[in-house]
Predicted model as a PDB file, atoms N, CA, C, CB and O in Angstrom, pLDDT in the B-factor column:
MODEL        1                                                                  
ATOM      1  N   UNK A   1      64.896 143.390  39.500  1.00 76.00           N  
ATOM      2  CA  UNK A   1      64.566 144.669  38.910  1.00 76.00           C  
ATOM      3  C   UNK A   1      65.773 145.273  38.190  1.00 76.00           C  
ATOM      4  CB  UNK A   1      64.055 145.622  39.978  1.00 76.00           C  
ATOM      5  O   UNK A   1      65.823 145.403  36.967  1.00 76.00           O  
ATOM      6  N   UNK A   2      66.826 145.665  39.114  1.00 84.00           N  
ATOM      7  CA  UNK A   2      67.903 146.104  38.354  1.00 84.00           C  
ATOM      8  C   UNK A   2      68.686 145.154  37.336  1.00 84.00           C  
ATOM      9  CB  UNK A   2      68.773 146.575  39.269  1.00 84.00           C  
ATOM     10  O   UNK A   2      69.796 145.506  36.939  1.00 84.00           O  
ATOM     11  N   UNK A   3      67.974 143.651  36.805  1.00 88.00           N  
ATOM     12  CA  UNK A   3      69.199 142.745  36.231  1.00 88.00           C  
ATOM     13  C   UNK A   3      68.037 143.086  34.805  1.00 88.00           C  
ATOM     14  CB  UNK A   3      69.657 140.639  37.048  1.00 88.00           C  
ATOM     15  O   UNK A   3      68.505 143.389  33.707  1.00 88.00           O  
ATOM     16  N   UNK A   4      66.272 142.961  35.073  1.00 89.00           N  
ATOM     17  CA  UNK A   4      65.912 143.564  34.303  1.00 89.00           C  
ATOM     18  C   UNK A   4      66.413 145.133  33.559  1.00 89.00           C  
ATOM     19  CB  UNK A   4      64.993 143.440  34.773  1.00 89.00           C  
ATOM     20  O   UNK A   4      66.465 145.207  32.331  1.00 89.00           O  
ATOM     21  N   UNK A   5      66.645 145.927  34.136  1.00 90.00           N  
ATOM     22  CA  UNK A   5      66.522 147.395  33.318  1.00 90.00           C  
ATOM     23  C   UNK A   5      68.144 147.521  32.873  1.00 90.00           C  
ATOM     24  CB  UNK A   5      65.895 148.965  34.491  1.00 90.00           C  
ATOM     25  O   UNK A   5      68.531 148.559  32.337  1.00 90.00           O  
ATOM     26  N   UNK A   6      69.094 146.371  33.134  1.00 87.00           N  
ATOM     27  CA  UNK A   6      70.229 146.360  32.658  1.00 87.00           C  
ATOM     28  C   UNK A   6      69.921 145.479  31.461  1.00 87.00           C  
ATOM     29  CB  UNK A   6      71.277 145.953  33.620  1.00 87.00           C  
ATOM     30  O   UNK A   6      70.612 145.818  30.500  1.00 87.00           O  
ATOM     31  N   UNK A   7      69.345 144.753  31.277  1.00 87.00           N  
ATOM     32  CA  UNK A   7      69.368 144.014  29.617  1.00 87.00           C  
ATOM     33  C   UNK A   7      68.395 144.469  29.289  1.00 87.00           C  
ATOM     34  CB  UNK A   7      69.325 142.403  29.266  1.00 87.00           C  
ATOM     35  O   UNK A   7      67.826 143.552  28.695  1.00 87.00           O  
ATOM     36  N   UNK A   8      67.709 145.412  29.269  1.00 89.00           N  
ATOM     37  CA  UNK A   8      66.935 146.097  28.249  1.00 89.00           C  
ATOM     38  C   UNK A   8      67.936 147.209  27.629  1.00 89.00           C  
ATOM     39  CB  UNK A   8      65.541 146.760  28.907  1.00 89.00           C  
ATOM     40  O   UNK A   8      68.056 147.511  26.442  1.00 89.00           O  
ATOM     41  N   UNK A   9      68.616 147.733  28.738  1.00 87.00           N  
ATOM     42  CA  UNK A   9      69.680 148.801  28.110  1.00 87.00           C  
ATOM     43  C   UNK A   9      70.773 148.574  27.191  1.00 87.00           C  
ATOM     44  CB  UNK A   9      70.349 149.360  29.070  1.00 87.00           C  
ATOM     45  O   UNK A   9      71.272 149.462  26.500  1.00 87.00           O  
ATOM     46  N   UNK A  10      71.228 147.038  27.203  1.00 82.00           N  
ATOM     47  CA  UNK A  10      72.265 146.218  26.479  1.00 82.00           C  
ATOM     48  C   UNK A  10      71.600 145.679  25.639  1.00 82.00           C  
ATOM     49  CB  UNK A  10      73.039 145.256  27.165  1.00 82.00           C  
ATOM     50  O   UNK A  10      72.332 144.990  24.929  1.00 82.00           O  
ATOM     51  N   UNK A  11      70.062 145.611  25.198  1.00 84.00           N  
ATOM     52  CA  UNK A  11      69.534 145.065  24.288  1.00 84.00           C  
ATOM     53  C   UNK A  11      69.057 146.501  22.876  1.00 84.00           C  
ATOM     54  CB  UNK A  11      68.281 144.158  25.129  1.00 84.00           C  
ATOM     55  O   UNK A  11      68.742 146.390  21.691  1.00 84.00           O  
ATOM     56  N   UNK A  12      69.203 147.561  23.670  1.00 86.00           N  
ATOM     57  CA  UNK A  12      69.368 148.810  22.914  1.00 86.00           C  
ATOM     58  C   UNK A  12      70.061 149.441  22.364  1.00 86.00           C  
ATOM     59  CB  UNK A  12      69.209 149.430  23.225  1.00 86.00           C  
ATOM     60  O   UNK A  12      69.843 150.435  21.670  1.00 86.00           O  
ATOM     61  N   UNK A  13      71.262 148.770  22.693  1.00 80.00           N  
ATOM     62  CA  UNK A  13      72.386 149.703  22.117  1.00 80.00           C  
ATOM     63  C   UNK A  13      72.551 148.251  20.885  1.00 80.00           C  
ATOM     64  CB  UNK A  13      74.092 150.268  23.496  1.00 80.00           C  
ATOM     65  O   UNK A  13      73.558 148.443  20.202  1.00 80.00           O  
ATOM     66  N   UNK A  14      71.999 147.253  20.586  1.00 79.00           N  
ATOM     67  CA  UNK A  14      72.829 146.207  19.554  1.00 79.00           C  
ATOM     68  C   UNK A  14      71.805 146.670  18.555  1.00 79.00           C  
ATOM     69  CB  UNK A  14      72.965 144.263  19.909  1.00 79.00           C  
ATOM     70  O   UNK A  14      70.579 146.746  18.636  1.00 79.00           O  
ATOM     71  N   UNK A  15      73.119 147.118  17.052  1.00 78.00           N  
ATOM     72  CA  UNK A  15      72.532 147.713  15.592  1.00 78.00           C  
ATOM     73  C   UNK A  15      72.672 146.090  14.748  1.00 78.00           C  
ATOM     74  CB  UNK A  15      73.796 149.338  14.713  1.00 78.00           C  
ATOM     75  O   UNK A  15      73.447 145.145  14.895  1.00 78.00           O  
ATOM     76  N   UNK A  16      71.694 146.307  13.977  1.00 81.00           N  
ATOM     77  CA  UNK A  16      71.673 145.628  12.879  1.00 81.00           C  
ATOM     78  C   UNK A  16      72.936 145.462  11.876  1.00 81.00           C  
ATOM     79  CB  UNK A  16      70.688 146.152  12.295  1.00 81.00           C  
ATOM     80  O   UNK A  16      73.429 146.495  11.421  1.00 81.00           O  
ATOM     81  N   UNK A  17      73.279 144.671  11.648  1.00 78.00           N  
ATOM     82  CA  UNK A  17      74.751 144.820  10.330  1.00 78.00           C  
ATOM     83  C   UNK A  17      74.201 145.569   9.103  1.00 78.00           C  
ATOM     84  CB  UNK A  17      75.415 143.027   9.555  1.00 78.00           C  
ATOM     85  O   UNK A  17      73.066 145.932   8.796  1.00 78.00           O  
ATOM     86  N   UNK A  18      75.405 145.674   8.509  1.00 82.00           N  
ATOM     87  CA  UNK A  18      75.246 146.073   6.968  1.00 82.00           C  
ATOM     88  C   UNK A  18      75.867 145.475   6.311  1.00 82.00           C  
ATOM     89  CB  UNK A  18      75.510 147.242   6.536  1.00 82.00           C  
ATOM     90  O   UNK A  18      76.403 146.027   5.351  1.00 82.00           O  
ATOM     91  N   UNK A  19      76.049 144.138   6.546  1.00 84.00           N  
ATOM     92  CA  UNK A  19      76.495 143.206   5.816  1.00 84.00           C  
ATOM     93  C   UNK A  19      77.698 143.566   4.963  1.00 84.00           C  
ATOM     94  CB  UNK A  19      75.480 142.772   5.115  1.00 84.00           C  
ATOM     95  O   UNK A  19      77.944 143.112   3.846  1.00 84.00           O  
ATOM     96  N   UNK A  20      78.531 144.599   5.768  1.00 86.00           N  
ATOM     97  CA  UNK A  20      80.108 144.429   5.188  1.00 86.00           C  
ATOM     98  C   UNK A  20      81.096 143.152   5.683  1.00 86.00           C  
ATOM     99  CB  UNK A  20      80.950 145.811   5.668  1.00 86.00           C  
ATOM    100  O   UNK A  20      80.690 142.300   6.473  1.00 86.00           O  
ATOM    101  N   UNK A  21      82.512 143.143   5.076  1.00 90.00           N  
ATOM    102  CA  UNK A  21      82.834 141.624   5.190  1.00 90.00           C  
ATOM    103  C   UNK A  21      83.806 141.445   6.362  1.00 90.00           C  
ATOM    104  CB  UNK A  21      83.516 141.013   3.794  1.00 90.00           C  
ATOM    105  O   UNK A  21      84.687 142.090   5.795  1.00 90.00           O  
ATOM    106  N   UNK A  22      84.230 141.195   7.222  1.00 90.00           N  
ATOM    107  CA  UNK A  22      85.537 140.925   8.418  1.00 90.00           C  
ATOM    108  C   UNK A  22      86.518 141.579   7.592  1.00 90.00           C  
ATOM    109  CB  UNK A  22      86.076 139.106   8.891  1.00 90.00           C  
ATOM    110  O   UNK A  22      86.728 141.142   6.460  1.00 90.00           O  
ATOM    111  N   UNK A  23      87.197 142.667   8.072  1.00 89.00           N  
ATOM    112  CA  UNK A  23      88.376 142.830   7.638  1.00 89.00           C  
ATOM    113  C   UNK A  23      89.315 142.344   7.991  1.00 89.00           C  
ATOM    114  CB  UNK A  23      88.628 143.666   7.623  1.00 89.00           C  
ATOM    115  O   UNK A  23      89.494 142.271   9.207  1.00 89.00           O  
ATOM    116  N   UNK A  24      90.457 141.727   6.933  1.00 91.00           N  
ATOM    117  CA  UNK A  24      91.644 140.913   7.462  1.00 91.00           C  
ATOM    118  C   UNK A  24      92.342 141.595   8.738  1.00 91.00           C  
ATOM    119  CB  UNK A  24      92.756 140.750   6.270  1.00 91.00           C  
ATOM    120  O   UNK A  24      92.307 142.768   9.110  1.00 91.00           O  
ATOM    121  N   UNK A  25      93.051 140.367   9.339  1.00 90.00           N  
ATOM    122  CA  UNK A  25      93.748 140.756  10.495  1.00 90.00           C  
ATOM    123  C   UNK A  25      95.267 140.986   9.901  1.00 90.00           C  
ATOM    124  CB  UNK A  25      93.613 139.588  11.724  1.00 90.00           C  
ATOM    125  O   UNK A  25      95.894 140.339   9.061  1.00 90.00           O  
ATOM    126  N   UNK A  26      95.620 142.169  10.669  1.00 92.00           N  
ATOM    127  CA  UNK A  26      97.066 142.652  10.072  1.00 92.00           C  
ATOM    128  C   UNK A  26      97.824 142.680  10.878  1.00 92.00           C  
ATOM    129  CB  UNK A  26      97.241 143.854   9.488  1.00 92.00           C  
ATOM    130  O   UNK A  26      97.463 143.161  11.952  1.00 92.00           O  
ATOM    131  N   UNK A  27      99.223 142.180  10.740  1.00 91.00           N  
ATOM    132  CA  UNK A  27     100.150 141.985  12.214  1.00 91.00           C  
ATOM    133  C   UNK A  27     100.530 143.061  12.907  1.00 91.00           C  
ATOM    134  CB  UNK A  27     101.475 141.341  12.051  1.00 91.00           C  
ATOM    135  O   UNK A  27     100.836 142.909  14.090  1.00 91.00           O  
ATOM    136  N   UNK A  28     100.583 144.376  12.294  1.00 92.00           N  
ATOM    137  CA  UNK A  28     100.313 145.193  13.104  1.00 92.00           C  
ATOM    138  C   UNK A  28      98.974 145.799  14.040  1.00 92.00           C  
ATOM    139  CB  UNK A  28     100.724 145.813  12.518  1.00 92.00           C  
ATOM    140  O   UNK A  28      99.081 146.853  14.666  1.00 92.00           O  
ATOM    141  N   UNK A  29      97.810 145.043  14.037  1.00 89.00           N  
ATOM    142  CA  UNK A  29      97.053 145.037  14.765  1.00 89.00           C  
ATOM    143  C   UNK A  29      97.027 144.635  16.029  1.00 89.00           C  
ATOM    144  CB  UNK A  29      96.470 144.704  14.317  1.00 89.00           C  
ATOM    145  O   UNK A  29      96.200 144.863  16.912  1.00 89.00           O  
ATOM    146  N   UNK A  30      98.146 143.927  16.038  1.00 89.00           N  
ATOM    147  CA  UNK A  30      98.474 142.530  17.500  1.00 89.00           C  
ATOM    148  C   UNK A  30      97.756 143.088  18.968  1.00 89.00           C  
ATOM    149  CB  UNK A  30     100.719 142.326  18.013  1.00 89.00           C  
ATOM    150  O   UNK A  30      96.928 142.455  19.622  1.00 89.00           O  
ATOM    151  N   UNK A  31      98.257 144.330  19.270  1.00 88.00           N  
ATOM    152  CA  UNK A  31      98.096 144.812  20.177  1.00 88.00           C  
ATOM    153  C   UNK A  31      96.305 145.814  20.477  1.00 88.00           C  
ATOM    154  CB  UNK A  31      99.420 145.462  20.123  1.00 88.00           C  
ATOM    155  O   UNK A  31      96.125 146.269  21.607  1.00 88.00           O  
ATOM    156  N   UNK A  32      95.499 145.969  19.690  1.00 87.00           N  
ATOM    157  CA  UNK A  32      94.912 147.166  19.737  1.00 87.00           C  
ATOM    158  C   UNK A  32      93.610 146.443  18.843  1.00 87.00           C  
ATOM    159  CB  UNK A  32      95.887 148.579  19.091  1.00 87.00           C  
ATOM    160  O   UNK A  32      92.740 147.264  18.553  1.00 87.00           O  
ATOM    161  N   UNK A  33      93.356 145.057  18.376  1.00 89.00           N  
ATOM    162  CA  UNK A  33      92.081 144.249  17.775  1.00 89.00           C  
ATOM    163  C   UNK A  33      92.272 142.425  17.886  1.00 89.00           C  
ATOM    164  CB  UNK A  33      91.944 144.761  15.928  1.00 89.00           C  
ATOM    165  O   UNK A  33      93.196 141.877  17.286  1.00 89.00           O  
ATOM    166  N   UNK A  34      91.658 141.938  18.401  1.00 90.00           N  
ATOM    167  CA  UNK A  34      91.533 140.493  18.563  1.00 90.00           C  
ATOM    168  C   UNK A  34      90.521 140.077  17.868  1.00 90.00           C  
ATOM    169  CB  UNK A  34      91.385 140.043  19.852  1.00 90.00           C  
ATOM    170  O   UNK A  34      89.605 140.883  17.705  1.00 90.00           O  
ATOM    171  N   UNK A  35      90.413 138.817  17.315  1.00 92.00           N  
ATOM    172  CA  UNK A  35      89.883 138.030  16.299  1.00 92.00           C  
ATOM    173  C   UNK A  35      89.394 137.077  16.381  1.00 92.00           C  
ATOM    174  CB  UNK A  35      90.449 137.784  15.607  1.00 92.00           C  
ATOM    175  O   UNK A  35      90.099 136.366  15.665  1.00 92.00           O  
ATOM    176  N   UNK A  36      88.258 136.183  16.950  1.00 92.00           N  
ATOM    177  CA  UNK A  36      88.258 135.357  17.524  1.00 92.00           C  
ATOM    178  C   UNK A  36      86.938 134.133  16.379  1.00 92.00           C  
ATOM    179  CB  UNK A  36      88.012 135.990  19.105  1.00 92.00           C  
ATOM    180  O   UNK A  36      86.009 134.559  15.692  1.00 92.00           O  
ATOM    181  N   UNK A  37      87.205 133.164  16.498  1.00 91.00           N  
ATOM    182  CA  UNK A  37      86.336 132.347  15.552  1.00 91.00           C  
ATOM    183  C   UNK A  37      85.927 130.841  16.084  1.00 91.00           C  
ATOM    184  CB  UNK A  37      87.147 132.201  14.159  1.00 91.00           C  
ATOM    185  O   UNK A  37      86.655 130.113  16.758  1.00 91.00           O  
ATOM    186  N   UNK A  38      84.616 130.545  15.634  1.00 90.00           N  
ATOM    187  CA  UNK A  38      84.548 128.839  16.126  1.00 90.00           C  
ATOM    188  C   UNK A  38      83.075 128.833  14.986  1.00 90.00           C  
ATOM    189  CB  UNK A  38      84.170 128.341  18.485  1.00 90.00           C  
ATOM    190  O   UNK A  38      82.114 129.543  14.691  1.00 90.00           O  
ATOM    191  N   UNK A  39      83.586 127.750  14.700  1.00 88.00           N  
ATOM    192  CA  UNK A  39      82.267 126.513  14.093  1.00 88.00           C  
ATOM    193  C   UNK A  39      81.865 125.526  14.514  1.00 88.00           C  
ATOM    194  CB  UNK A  39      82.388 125.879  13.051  1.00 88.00           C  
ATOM    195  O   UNK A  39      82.438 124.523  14.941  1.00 88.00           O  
ATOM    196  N   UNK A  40      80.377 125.907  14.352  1.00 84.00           N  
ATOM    197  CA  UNK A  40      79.449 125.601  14.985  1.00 84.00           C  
ATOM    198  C   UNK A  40      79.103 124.235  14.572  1.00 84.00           C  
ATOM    199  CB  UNK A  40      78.532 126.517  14.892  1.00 84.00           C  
ATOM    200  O   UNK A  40      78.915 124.277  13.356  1.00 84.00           O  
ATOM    201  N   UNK A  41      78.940 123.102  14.995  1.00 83.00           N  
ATOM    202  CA  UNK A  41      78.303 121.962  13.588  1.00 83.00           C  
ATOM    203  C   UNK A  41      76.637 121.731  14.129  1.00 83.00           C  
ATOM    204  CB  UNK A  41      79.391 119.872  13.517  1.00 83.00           C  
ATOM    205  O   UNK A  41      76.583 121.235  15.254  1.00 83.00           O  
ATOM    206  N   UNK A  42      75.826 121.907  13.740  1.00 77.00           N  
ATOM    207  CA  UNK A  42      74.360 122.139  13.727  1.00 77.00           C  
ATOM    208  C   UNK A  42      73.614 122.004  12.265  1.00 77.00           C  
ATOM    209  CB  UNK A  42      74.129 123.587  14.296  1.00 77.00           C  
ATOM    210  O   UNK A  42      74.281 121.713  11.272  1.00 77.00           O  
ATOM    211  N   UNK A  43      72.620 122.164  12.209  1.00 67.00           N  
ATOM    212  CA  UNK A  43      71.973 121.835  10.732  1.00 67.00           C  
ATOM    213  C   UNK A  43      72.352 122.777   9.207  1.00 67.00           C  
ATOM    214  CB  UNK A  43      70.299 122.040  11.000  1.00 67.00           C  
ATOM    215  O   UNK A  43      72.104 122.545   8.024  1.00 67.00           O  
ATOM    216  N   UNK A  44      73.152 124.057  10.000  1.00 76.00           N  
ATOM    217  CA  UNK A  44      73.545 124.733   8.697  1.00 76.00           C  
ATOM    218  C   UNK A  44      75.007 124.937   8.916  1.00 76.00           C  
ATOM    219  CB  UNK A  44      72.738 126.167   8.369  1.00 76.00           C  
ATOM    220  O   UNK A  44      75.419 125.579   7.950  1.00 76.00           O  
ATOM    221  N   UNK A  45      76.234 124.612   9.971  1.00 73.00           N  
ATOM    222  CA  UNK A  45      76.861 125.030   9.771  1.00 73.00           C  
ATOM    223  C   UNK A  45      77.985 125.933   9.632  1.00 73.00           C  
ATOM    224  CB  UNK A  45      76.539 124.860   9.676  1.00 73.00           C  
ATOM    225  O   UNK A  45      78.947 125.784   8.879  1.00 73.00           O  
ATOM    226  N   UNK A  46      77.752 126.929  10.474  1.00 83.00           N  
ATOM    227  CA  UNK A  46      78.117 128.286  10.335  1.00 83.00           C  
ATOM    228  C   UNK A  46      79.460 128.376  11.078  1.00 83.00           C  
ATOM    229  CB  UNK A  46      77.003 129.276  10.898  1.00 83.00           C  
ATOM    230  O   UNK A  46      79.767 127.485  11.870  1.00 83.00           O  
ATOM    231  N   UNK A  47      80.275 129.432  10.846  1.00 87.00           N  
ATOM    232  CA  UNK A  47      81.313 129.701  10.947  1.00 87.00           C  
ATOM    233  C   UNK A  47      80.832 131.181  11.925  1.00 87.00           C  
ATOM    234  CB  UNK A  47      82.098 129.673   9.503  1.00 87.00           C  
ATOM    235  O   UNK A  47      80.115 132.065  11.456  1.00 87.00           O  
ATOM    236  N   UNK A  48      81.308 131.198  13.114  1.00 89.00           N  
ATOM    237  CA  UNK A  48      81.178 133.021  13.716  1.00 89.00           C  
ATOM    238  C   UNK A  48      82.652 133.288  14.250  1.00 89.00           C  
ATOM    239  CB  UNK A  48      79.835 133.355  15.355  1.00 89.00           C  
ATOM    240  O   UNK A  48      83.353 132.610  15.002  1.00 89.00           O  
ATOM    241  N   UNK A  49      82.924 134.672  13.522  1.00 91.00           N  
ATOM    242  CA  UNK A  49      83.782 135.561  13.948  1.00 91.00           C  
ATOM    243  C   UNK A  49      83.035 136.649  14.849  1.00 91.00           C  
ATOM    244  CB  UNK A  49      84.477 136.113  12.771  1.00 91.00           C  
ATOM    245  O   UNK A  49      81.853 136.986  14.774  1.00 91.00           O  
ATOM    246  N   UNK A  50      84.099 137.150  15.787  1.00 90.00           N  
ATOM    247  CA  UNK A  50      84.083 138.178  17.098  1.00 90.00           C  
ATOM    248  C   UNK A  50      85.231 138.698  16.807  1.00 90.00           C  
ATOM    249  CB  UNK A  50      84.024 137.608  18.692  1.00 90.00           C  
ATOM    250  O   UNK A  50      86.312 138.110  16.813  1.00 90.00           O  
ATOM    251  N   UNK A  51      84.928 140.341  16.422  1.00 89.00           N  
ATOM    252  CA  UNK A  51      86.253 141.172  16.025  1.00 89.00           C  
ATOM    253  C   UNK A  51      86.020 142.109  17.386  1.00 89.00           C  
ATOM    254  CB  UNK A  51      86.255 142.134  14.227  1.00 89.00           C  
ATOM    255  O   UNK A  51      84.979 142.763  17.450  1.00 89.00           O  
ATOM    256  N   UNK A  52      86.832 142.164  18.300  1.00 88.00           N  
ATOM    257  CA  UNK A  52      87.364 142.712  19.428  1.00 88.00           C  
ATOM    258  C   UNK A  52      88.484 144.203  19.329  1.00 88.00           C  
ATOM    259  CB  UNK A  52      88.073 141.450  20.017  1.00 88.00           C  
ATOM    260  O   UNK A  52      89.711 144.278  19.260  1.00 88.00           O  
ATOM    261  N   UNK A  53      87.427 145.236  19.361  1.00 85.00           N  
ATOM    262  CA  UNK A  53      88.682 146.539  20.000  1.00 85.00           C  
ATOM    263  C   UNK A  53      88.759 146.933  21.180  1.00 85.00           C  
ATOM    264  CB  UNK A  53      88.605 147.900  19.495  1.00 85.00           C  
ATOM    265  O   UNK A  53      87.688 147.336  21.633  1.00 85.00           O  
ATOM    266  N   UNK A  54      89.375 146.960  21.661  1.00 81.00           N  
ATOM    267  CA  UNK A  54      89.326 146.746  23.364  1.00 81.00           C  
ATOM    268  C   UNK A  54      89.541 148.616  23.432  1.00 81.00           C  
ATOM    269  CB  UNK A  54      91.047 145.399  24.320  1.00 81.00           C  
ATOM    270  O   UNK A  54      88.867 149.159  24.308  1.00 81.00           O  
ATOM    271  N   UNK A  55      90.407 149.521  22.579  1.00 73.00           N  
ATOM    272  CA  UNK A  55      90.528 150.875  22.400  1.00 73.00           C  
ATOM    273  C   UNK A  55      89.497 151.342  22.161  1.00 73.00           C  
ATOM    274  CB  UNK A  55      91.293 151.268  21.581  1.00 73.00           C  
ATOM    275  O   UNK A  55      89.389 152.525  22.484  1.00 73.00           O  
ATOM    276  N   UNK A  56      88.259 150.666  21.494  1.00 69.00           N  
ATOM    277  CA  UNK A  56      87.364 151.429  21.185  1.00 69.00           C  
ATOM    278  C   UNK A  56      86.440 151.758  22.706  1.00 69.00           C  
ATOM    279  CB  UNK A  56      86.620 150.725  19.947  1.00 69.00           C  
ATOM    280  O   UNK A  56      86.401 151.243  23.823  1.00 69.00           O  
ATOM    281  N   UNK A  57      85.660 153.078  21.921  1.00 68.00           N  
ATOM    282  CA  UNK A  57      84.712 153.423  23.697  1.00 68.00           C  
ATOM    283  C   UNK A  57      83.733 154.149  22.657  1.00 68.00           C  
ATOM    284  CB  UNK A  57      85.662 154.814  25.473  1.00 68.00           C  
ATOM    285  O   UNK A  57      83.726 154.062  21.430  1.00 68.00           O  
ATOM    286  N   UNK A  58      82.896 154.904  23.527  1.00 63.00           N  
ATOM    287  CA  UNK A  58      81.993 156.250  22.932  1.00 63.00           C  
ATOM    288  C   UNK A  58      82.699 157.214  22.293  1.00 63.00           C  
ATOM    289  CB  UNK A  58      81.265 157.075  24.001  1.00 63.00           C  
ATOM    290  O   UNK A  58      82.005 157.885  21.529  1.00 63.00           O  
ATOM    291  N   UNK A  59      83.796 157.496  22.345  1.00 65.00           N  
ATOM    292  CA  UNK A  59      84.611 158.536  21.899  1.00 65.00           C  
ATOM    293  C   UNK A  59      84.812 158.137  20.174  1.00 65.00           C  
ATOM    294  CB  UNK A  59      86.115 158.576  22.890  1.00 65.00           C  
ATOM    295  O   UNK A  59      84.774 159.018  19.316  1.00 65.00           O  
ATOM    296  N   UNK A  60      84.937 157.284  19.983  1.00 65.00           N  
ATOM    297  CA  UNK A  60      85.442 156.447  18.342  1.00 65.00           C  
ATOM    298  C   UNK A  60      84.029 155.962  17.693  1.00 65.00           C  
ATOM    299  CB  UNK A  60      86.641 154.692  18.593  1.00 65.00           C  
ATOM    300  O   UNK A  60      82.952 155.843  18.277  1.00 65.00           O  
ATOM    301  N   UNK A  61      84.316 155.727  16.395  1.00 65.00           N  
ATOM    302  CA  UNK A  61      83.088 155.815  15.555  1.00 65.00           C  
ATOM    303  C   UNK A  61      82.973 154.367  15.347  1.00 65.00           C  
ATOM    304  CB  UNK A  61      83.172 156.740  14.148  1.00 65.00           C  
ATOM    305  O   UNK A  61      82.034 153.949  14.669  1.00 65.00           O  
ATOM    306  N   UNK A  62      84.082 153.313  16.009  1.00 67.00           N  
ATOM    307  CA  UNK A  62      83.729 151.759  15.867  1.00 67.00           C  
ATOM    308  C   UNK A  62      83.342 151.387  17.058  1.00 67.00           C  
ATOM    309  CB  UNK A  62      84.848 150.799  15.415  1.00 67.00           C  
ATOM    310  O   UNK A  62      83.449 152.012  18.113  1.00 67.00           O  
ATOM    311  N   UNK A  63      82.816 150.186  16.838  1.00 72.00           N  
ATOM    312  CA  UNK A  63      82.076 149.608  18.174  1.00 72.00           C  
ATOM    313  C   UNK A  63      83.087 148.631  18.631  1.00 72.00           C  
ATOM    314  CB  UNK A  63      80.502 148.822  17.925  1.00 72.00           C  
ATOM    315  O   UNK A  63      83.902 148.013  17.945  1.00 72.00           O  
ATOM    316  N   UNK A  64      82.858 148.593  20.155  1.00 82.00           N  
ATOM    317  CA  UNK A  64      84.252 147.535  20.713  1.00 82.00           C  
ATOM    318  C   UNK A  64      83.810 146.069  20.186  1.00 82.00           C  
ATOM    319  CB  UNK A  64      84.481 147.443  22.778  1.00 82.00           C  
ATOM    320  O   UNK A  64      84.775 145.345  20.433  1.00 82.00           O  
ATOM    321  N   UNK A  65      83.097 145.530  19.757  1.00 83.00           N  
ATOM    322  CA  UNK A  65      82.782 144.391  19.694  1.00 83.00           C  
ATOM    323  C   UNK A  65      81.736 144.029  18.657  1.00 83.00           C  
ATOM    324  CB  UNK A  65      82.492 144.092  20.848  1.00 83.00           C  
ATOM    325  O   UNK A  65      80.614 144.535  18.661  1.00 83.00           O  
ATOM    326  N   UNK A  66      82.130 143.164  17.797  1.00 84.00           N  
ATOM    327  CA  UNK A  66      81.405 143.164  16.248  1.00 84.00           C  
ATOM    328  C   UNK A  66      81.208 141.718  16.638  1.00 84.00           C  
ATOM    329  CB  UNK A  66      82.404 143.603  14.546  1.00 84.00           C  
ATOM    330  O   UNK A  66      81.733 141.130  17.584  1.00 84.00           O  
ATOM    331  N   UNK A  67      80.063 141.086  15.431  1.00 86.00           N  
ATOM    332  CA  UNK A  67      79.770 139.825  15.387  1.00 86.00           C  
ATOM    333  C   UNK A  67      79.124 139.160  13.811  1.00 86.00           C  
ATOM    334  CB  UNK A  67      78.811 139.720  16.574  1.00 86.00           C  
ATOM    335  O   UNK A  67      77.994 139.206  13.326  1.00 86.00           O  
ATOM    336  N   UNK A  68      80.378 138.569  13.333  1.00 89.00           N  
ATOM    337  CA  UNK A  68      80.316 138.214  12.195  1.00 89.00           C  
ATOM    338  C   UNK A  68      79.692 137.085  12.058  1.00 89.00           C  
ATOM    339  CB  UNK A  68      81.340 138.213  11.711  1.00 89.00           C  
ATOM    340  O   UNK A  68      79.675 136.404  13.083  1.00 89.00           O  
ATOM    341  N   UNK A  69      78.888 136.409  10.648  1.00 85.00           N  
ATOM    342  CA  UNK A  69      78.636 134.793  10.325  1.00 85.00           C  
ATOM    343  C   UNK A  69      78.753 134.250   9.370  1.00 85.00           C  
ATOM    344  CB  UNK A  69      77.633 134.331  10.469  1.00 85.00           C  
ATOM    345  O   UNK A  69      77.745 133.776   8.845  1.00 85.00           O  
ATOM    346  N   UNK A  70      79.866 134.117   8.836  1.00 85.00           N  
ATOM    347  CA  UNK A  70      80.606 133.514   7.457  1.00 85.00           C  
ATOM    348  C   UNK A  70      80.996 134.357   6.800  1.00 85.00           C  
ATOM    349  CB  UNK A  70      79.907 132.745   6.528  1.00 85.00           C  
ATOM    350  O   UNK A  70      80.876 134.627   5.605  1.00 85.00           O  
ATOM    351  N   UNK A  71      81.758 135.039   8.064  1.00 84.00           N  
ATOM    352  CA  UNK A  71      82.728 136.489   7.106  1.00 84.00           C  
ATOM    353  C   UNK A  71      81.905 137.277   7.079  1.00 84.00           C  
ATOM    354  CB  UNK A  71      83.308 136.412   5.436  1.00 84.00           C  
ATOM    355  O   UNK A  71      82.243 138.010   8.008  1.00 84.00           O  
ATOM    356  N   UNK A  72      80.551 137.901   6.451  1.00 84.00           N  
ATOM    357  CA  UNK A  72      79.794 138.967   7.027  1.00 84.00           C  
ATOM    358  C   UNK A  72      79.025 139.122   7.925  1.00 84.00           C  
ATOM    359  CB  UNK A  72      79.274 139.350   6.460  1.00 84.00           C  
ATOM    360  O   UNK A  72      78.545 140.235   8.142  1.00 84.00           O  
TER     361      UNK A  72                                                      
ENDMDL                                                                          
END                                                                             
């Protein structure tokens, strides 16, 4: 019951993209955004980035955790 009404609640809060692009990683980011990437080899291919703010919370207007697929 409760593992149900916990992934309905984590399935509510995930927005649709707007298909903006990964912003580059900047060395002064080191501390405060992580970047993470792997390709996939399957029938198309794909490349996924995971842009990580570990600072971010409810308080900030970015989300802690983005999910890119060939840069957008």
């Amino acid at each position: 019951m409760f593992t149900t009404y916990r992934r309905r609640w984590q399935l509510s809060r995930v927005r649709p993209g707007d298909g903006s692009p990964l912003p580059p990683f900047r060395l002064w980011q080191l501390f405060t955004r992580s970047v993470f990437a792997v390709d996939l080899p399957g029938h198309d291919g794909g490349r996924f980035e995971v842009d990580l703010r570990p600072g971010a919370d409810g308080s900030t207007s970015r989300s802690p955790a983005s999910l890119y697929r060939n840069g957008v």
